[in-house]
C-alpha positions in Angstrom: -25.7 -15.8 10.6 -25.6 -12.1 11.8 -23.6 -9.5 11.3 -20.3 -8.7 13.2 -20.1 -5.8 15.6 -20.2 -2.6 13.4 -21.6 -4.2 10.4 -25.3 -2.9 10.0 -27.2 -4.3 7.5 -28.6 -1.6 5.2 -32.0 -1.8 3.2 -31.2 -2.7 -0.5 -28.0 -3.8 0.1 -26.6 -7.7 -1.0 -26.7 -10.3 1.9 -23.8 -10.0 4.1 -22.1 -7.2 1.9 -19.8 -5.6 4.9 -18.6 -9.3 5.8 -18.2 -10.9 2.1 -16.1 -7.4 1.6 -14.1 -7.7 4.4 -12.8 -11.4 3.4 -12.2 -10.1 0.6 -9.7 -7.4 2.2 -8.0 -10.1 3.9 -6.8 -12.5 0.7 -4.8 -10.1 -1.1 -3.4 -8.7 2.3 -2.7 -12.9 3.0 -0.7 -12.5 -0.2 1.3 -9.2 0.5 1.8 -10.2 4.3 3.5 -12.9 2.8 5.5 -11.2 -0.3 6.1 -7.7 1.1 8.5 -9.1 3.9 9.9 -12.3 2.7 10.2 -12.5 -1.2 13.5 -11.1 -1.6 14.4 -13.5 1.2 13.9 -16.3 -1.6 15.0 -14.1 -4.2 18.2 -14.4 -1.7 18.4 -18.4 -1.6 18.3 -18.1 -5.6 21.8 -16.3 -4.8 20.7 -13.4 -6.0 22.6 -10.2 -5.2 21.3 -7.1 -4.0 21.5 -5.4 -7.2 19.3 -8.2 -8.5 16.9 -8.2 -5.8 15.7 -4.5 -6.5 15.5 -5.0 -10.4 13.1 -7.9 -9.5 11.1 -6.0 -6.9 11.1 -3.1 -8.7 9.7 -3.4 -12.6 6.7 -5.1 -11.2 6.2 -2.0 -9.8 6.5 -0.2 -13.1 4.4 -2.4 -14.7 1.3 -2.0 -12.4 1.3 1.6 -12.7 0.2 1.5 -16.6 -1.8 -2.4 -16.1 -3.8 -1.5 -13.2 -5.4 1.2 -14.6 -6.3 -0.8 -17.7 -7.7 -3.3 -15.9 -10.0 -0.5 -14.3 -11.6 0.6 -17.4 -12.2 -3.0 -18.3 -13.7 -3.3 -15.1 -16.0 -0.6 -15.5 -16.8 -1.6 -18.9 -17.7 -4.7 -18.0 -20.8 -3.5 -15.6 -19.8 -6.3 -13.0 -16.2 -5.7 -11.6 -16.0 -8.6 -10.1 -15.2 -10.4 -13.5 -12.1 -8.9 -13.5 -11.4 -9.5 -10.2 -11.6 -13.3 -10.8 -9.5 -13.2 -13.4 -6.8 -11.5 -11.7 -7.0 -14.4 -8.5 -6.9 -16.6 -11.2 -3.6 -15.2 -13.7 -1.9 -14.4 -10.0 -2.0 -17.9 -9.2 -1.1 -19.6 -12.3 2.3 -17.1 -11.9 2.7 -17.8 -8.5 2.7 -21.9 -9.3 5.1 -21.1 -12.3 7.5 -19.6 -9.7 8.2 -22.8 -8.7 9.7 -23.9 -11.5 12.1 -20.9 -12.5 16.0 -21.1 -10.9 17.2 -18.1 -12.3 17.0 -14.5 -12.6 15.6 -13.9 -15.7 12.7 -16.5 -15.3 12.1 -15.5 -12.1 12.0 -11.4 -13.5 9.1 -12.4 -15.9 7.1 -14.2 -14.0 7.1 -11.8 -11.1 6.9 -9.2 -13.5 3.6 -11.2 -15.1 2.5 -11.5 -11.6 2.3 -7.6 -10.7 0.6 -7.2 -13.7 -2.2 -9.3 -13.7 -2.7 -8.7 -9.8 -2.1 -5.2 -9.4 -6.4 -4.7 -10.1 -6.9 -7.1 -7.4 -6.7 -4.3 -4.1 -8.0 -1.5 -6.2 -11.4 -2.8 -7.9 -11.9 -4.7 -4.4 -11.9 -0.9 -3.1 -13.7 0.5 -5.8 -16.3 -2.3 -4.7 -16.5 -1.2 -1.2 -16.9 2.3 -1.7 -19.7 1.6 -4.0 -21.0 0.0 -0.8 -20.0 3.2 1.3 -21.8 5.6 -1.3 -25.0 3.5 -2.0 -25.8 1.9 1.3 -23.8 3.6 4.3 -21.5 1.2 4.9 -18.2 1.9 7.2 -15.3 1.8 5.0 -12.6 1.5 7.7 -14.6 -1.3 9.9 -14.4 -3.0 6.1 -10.9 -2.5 5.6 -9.7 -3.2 9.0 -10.1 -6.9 8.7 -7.5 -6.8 5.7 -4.7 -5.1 8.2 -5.0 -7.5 10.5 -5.2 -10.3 7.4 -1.9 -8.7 7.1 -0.7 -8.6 10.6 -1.6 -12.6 10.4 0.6 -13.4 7.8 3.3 -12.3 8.5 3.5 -13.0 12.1 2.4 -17.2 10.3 5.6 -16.2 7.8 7.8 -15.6 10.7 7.1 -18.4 12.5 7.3 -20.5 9.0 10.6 -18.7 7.6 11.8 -19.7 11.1 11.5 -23.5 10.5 12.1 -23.7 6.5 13.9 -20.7 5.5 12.8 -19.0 2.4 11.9 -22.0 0.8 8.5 -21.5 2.3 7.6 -18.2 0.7 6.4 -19.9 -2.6 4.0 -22.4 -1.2 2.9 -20.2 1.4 2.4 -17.5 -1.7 0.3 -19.9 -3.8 -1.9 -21.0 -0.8 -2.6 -16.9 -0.6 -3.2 -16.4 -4.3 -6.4 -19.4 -3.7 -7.9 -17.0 -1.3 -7.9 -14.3 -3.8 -9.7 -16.9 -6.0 -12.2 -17.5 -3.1 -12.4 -13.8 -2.8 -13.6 -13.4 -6.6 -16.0 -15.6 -6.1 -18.0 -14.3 -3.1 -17.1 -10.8 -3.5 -20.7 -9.0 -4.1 -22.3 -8.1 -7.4 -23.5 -4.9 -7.2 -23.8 -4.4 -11.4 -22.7 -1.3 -13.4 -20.6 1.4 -11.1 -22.1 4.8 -11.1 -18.5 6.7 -10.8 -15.4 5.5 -12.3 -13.0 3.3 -10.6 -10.3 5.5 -9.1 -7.3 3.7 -11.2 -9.7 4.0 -14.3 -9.6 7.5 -13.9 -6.0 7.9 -14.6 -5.9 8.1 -18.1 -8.8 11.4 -18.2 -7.5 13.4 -15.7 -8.9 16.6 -17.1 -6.7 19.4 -18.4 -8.1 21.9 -16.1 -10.1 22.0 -12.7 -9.5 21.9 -8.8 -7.2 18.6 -9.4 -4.7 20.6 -11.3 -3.9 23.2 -8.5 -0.5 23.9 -7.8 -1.2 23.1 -3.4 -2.7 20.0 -4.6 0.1 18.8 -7.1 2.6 19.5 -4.6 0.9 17.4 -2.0 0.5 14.4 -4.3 4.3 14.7 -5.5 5.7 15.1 -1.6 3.3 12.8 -0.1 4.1 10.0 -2.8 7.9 10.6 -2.1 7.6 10.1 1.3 5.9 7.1 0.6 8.7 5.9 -1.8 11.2 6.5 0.9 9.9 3.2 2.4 11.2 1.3 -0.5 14.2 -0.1 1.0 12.8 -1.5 3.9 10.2 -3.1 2.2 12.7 -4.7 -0.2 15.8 -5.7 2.7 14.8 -5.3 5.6 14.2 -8.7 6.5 17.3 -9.5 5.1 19.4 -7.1 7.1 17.6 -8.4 10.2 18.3 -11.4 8.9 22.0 -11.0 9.6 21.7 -9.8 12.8 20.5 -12.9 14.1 16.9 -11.6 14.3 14.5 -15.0 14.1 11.7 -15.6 12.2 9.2 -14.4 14.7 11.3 -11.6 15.8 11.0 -9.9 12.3 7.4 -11.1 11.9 6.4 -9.3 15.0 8.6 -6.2 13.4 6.4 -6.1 10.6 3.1 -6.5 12.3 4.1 -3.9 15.0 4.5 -1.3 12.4 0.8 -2.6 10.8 -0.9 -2.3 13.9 0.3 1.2 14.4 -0.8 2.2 11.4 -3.8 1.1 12.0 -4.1 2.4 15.7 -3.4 6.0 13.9 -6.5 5.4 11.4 -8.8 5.0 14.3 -7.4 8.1 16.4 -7.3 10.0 12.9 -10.7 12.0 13.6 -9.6 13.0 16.9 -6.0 14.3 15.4 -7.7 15.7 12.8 -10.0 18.5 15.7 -6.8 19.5 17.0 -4.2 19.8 14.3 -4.5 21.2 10.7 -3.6 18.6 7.9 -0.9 20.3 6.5 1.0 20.0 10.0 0.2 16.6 10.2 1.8 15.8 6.8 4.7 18.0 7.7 5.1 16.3 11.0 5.0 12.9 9.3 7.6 13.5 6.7 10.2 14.9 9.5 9.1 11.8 11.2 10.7 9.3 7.9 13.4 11.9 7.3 14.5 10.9 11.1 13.4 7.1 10.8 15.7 6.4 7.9 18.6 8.6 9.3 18.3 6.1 12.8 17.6 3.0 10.5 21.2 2.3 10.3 22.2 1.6 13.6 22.3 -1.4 15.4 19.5 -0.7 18.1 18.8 -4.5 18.9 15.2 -5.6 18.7 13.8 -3.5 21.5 15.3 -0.2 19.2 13.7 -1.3 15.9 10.4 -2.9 17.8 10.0 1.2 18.4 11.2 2.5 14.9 8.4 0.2 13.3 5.7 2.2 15.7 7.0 5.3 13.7 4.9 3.9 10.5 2.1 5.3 12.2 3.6 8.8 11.3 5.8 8.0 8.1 3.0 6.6 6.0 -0.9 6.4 8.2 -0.7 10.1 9.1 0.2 11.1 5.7 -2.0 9.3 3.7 -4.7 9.5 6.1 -3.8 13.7 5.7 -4.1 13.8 2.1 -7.7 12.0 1.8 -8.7 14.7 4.1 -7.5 17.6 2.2 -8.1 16.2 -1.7 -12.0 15.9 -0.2 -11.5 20.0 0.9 -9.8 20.8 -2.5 -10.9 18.5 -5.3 -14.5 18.8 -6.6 -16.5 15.7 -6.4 -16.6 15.2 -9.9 -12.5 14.7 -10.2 -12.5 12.4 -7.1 -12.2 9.3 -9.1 -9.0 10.9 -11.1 -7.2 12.5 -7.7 -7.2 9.2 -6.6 -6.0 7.8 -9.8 -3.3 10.3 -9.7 -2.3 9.9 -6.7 -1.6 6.1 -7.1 0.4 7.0 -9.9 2.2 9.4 -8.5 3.0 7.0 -5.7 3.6 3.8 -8.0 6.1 5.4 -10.4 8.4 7.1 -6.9 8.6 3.2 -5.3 9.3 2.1 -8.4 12.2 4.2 -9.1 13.1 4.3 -5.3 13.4 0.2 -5.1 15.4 0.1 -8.1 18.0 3.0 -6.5 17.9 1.1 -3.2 19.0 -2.1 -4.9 22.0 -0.4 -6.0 22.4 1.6 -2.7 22.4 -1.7 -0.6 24.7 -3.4 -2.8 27.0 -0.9 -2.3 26.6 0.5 0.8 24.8 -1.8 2.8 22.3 -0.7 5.4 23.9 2.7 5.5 22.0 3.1 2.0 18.9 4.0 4.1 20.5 7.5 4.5 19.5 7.9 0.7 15.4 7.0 2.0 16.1 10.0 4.4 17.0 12.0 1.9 14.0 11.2 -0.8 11.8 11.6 2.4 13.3 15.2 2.7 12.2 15.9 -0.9 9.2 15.0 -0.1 9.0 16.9 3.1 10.3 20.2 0.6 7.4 19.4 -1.7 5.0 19.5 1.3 6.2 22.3 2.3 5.7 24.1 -0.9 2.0 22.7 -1.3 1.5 24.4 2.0 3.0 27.6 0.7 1.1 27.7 -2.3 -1.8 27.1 -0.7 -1.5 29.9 1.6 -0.8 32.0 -1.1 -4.0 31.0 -2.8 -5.6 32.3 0.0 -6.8 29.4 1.6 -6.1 29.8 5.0 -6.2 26.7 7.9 -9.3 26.5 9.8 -8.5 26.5 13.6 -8.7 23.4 15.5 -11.3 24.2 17.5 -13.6 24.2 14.8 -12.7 20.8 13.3 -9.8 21.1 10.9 
């Protein structure tokens, strides 16, 4: 068996690390290609109301902020993360068959609610995994990530095409069949033994008191990033269903979703070259004017050739942002805290979509799509925060390097 194209095997490395970790990538992004897009559409056939909908998208979000971390200490603990990755394939699954049986709201909140905890390790330690791979043996993060994107891509385009035929009732099969690939993923993931750096999610909880992490440019950039991020929360939780009623098909919004995927990943591969010629903080400002304006335009009725382009713009709303902020918490935060910046920026990010999918079930219920103007205006916070960060930072002296010379 060799290698594929950009996979070089390194000297000390497990057999086939850059391939095992890249199926791994792809099961839990099976799973999210799936849920992300087309859960609340069965949340929907449960007659469900909007309201509804966001409470049960969003405390699973609340949940994994506090449980994932948890889970990352054990992990550590344990000297062989992949133990708890197992376990979390495993718990996921059992969930996702108990689905089946619950009718109703509240048996469907606690389940899904069990669910996000018990999976939301799954995508972290899988990271923390790879970048061991990355620090010990050279691998290529992104060529190792890239597989899960388009993992993604593929299911969603597969739940199209399915939601097309059988309506939401295939979201829980198609669910569970995703959840045994995370169970296949635990089990070939590599075993590299005991991790020499924290896990970034285990890193939460020790964020020291002082340091470069607690800089005001850098808090600011985590806080206006993250709610940026947030602002996507009501197109992740009704989107399809507002296409839906426009008499968009299955494959229509499947290609919707993977369009804005693709992009996203398109920007991650042009992301050195963007970097030479334009500082970070104006690509994070440029990106949250970008989702201030894509939520403002969400709203009218642009047909599928006018949303096919709005769903490009994720390459600026979210994969220029976050792509921004790696970049800059690797200029500002000491090595030694890069296990907690992480850590506190997936907090920071968890708790925002959290609170913004619970508002946006109660801005869709009421207002319908026109809620989305309330996205545009949590991106604007975030876009004030960024601007701040960059303000502070200037005032700390830290002055942009020129393009020229490489950002």
């Amino acid at each position: 068996m060799t290698s594929p194209s950009g996979f070089s095997p390194t000297a000390g490395a497990p057999p086939f690390f850059a391939v095992r970790i890249a199926l791994v990538f792809c099961a839990p992004m099976m799973v999210n290609g799936i849920a992300l897009p087309y859960f609340p559409v069965w949340l929907e056939t449960l007659s469900m109301n909007d309201f509804e909908i966001g409470i049960v998208l969003a405390v699973p979000l609340f949940i994994r902020v506090f449980t994932a971390p948890v889970a990352g200490v054990i992990a550590d603990r344990l000297g062989e993360r992949s133990i708890v990755l197992l376990w979390s394939g495993v718990l996921s699954l059992s969930t996702a068959l108990a689905l089946f049986a619950a009718g109703g709201f509240w048996p469907v909140l606690l389940l899904y609610t069990l669910q996000g905890a018990v999976y939301s390790p799954y995508v972290p330690i899988t990271d923390a995994i790879a970048l061991s791979g990355v620090r010990r043996w050279n691998f290529d993060y992104a060529r190792m990530r890239l597989w899960g994107s388009l993992a993604f891509i593929f299911a969603t385009m597969a739940g199209g095409w399915l939601a097309g035929l059988y309506g939401g009732g295939m979201v829980l099969p198609a669910m569970a069949a995703a959840f045994v690939l995370t169970v296949f993923g635990a089990l070939i993931v590599p075993k590299i033994g005991k991790p020499r750096r924290p896990s970034p999610i285990a890193a939460i909880a020790s964020v020291p008191a002082g340091g470069t992490l607690r800089q005001r440019d850098v808090q600011l950039m985590l806080i206006g990033v993250s709610l940026v991020n947030a602002s996507h929360a009501m197109l992740y939780a009704f989107s399809v269903i507002y296409w839906r009623k426009l008499g968009f098909s299955g494959t229509d919004i499947g290609i919707l979703w993977s369009v804005g995927v693709l992009a996203e990943v398109i920007l991650f591969l042009f992301a050195v070259r963007l970097r030479r010629r334009f500082s970070l903080w104006s690509m994070m400002i440029f990106g949250a004017m970008m989702a201030v304006g894509r939520w403002l335009v969400f709203p009218l009725d642009m047909g599928f050739a006018g949303y096919f382009a709005l769903q490009c713009a994720h390459a600026f709303t979210f994969a220029i942002l976050h792509a921004s902020v790696q970049s800059r918490l690797v200029e500002r935060v000491a090595e030694e805290q890069e296990a907690a910046a992480q850590g506190l920026y997936f907090f920071y990010t968890g708790i925002f979509m959290a609170l913004a999918t619970f508002v946006s079930g109660y801005a869709y219920n009421w207002y319908g799509v026109h809620g989305f103007y309330l996205m545009s205006a949590i991106a604007a916070v975030g876009l004030a925060f960024v601007v701040a960060g960059r303000v502070a930072a200037l005032a700390a002296g830290d002055q942009p390097q020129r393009a020229a010379s490489g950002g």
